[in-house]
N, C-alpha and C positions, 0 to 999 in steps of 0.2 A: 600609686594611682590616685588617691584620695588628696591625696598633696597638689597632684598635678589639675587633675578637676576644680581643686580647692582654687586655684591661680586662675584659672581660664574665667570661673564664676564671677572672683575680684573685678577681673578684668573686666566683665559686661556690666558688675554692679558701677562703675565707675564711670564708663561709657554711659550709661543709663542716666546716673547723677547729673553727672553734664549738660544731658537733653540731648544727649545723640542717640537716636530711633536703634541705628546701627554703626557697626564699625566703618571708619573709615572706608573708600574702597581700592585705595591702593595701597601699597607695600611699599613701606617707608624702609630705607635702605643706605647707612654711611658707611665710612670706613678708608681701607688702602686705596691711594690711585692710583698702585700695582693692579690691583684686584678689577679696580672699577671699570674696566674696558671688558673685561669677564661678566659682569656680573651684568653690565649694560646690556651686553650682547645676549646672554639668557632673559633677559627681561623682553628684549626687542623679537626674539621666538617665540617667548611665551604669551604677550598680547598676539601677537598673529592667530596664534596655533586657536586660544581659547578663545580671543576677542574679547576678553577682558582689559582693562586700561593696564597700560604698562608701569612695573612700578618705580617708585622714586628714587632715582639711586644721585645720591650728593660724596663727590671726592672731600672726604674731612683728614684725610690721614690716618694712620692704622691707632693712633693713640686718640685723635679725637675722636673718631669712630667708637673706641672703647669706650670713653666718657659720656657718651651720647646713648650709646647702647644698655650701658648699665644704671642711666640715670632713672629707670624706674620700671612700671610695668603698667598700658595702655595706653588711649589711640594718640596720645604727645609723643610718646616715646617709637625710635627705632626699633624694627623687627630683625632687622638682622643686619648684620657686619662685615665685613670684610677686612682681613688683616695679611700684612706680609711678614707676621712674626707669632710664634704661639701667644696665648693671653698671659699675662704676668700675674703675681700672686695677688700682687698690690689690685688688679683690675677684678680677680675674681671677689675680691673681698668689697669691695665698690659695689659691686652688682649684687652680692649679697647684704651689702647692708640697704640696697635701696629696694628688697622684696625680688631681685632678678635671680631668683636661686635655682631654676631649670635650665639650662641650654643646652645645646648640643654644637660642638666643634666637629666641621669636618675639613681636612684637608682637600684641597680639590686641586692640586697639580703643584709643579715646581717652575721655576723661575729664578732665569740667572739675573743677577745685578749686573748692568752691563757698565763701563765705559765705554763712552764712544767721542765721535769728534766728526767733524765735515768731512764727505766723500775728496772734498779738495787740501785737506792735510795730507802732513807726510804717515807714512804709517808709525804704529808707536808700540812697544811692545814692554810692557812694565811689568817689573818684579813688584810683589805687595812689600816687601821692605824699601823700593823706590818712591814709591804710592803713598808709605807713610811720612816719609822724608822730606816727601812735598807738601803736604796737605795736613800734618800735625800742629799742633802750638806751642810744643815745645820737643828739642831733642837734646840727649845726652851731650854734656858737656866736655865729656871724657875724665872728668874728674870725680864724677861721682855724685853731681849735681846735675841741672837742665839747663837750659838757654831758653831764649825765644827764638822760633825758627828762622832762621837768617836767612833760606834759598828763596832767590826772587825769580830767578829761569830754573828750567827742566835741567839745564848743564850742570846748572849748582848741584842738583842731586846727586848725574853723575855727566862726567863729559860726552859719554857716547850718548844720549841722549840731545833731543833741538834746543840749538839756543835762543826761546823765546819764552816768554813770561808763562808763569805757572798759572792759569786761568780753571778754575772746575767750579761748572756747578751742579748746586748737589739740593738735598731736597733739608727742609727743618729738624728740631729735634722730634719736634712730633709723629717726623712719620718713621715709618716700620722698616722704609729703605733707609733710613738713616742707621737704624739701631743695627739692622744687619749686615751695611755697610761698616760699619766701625767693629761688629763684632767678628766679621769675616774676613778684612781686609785690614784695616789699623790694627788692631791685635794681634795676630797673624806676622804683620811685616816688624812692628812695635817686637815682636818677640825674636825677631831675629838682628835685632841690637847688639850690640855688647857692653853687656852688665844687666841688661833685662831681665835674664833666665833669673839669675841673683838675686834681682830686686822684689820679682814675683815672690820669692819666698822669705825673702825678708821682710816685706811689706805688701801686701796685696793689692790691697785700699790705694794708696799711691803708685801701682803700677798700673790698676785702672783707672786713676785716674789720667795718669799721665799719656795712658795708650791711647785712650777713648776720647782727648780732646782735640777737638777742629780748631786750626786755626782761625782769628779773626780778624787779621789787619790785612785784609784784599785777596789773595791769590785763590781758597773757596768762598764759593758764595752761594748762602742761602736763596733758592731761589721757588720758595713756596711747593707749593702741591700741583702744582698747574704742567704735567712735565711736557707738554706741548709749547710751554712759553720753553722750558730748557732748550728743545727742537729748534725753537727761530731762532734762540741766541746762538746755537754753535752756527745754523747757517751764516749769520751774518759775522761770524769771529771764526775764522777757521783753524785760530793757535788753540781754542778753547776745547775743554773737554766738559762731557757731562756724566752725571750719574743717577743712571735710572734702571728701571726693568726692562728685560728683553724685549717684551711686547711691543714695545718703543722702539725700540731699535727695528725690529723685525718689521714694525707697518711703518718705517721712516727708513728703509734700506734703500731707496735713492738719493736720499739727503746724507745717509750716516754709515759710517762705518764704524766694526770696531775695537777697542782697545785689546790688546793679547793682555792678560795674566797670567803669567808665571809661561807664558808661551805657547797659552792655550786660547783661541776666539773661542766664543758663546755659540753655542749652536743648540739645535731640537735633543744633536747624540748626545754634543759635552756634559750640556747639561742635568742629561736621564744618566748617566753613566758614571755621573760624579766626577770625570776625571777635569773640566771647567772649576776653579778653585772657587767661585762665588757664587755659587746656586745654593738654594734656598725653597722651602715649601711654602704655599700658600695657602692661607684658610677663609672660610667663614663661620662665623658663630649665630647659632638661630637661636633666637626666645621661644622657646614652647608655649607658655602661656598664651602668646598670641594665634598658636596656629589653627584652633578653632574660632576664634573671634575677628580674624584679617582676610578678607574672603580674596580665596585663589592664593592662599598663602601652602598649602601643601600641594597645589599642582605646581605652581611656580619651583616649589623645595624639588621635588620631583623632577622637572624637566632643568634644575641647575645638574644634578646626579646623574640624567640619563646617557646612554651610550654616546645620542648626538650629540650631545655637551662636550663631554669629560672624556671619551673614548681615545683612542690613537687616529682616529677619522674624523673626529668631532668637530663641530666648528669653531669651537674652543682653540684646540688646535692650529683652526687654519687663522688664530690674528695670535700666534706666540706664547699659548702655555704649551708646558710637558707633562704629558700625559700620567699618570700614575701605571704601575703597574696591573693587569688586569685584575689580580686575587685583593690587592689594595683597594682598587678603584669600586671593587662590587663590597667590602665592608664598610667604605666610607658611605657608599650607596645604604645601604641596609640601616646604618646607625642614622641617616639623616630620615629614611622613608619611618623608621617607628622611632622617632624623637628617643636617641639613646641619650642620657642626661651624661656632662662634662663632667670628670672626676676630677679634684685636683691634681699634680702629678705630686 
């Protein structure tokens, strides 16, 4: 408790140095662009409900988000994050070294990584070992070496598949979709190679690397954080696919349709029930130190937590998260309402 006090005081001493009377009055906010249509949406409640200004929520991606969030403690710095992957060692140790030594992780729902493509494509139904074959930088040579990926259509892959050019785009390495796209889907298909199982344990290092790399000479393409710029390209390219969160898809379901994994669509069930092979949880991370010195920063935490939020009826919900269960959903609640501070794992 003393520790915690100890931060929040910094934090006004600092504000104060500056000549700022008071804190900021809004709630600075980066992170996932999974996340960010969530976080939007409780922000756009929470001005109404209190009539406080709404707070500022900037799509940086779930790693610049983390860089931005740990880069210190007051009114410059972010109050809270959003991630579509848990925080890594390397981030907690950043936010420690820059005084961010309080926070609290809560998960707030799950969320499938969708492919999808134009309502005016044929339908497509990919194995994540097809998925990797396409869209890696390099594949087994058969000899015990690699190549550069040579498939330039879907047919290359395999013939039952369209014969037209292998087109996806997909988001940076920075973001959180990226990292759990390659850990859920390239990994996954990567592992059902032959000689991979082998190679994992003869080499690990070179089996992640090999799994984990995108191709880069045309077929995916980075195409930033913006996943609504992805939305206009597959409209205007209907061979093309994209790779984003369901949210996307679900508030773009007259534009998109989408891709099957392993013979499974994304939906509210697949996704809760696990049996959808690329879901995923989603989090935010809050600075304690700020939550008495950022005004409306603990009712805003509050109505992110509440039933209408995050519930099975919530209107979270209704633009494409999945709900947590309800004994999950009331601890995640509890740990964000008394700031329970992030252990490492």
């Amino acid at each position: 408790m003393k520790k915690y006090l100890g931060s929040c005081a910094l934090v006004a001493i600092m504000m104060a140095t500056a000549g700022v009377a008071v804190a900021r009055d809004q709630i600075k906010i980066v992170g996932s662009s999974t996340v960010f249509p969530y976080t939007q949406a409780v922000s756009e409640e929470f001005s109404t409900k209190t009539g406080k200004p709404a707070p500022v929520v900037e799509s940086t991606g779930t790693g610049g988000g983390f860089k931005a969030f740990c880069g210190g403690v007051g009114e410059e710095h972010a109050d809270i994050t959003g991630a579509s992957r848990a925080i890594k060692s390397s981030e907690v140790e950043l936010c420690a070294k820059n005084g961010v030594d309080n926070i609290t992780e809560a998960m707030i729902g799950y969320d499938g990584l969708s492919i999808a493509h134009a309502r005016s494509a044929p339908d497509m139904n990919l194995t994540e070992e097809q998925i990797f074959k396409a869209l890696a930088a390099e594949l087994p040579d058969g000899k015990g070496g690699f190549v550069a990926n040579p498939n330039k259509k879907w047919s290359d892959v395999d013939a039952s598949l369209p014969a037209f050019d292998i087109v996806a785009f997909g988001p940076p390495p920075t973001s959180g979709t990226r990292d759990a796209f390659v850990e859920l889907v390239m990994h996954d298909g990567c592992s059902k190679l032959e000689g991979m199982a082998d190679l994992k344990k003869a080499d690990e290092k070179k089996w992640t690397e090999v799994c984990s790399r995108m191709r880069q000479d045309g077929p995916f393409v980075e195409a930033g954080e913006n996943d609504n710029l992805i939305v206009q390209r597959l409209e205007a390219d209907a061979n093309a696919v994209g790779i984003f969160g369901y949210s996307f898809l679900y508030e773009n379901e007259d534009k998109l349709k989408a891709v099957s994994v392993n013979g499974i669509a994304p939906t509210f069930d697949t996704i809760a029930d696990g049996s959808y092979p690329v879901a995923r949880p989603l989090f935010i991370y809050i600075k304690n130190a700020h939550r008495d010195v950022i005004p409306g920063m603990k009712e805003f935490l509050e109505e992110y937590v509440s039933d209408a939020a995050l519930g099975p009826d919530g209107y979270l919900a209704e633009r494409g998260l999945t709900p947590l269960a309800d004994d999950l959903r009331a601890k995640v609640a509890e740990a964000v309402t008394s700031a329970t501070k992030y252990v490492a794992k």
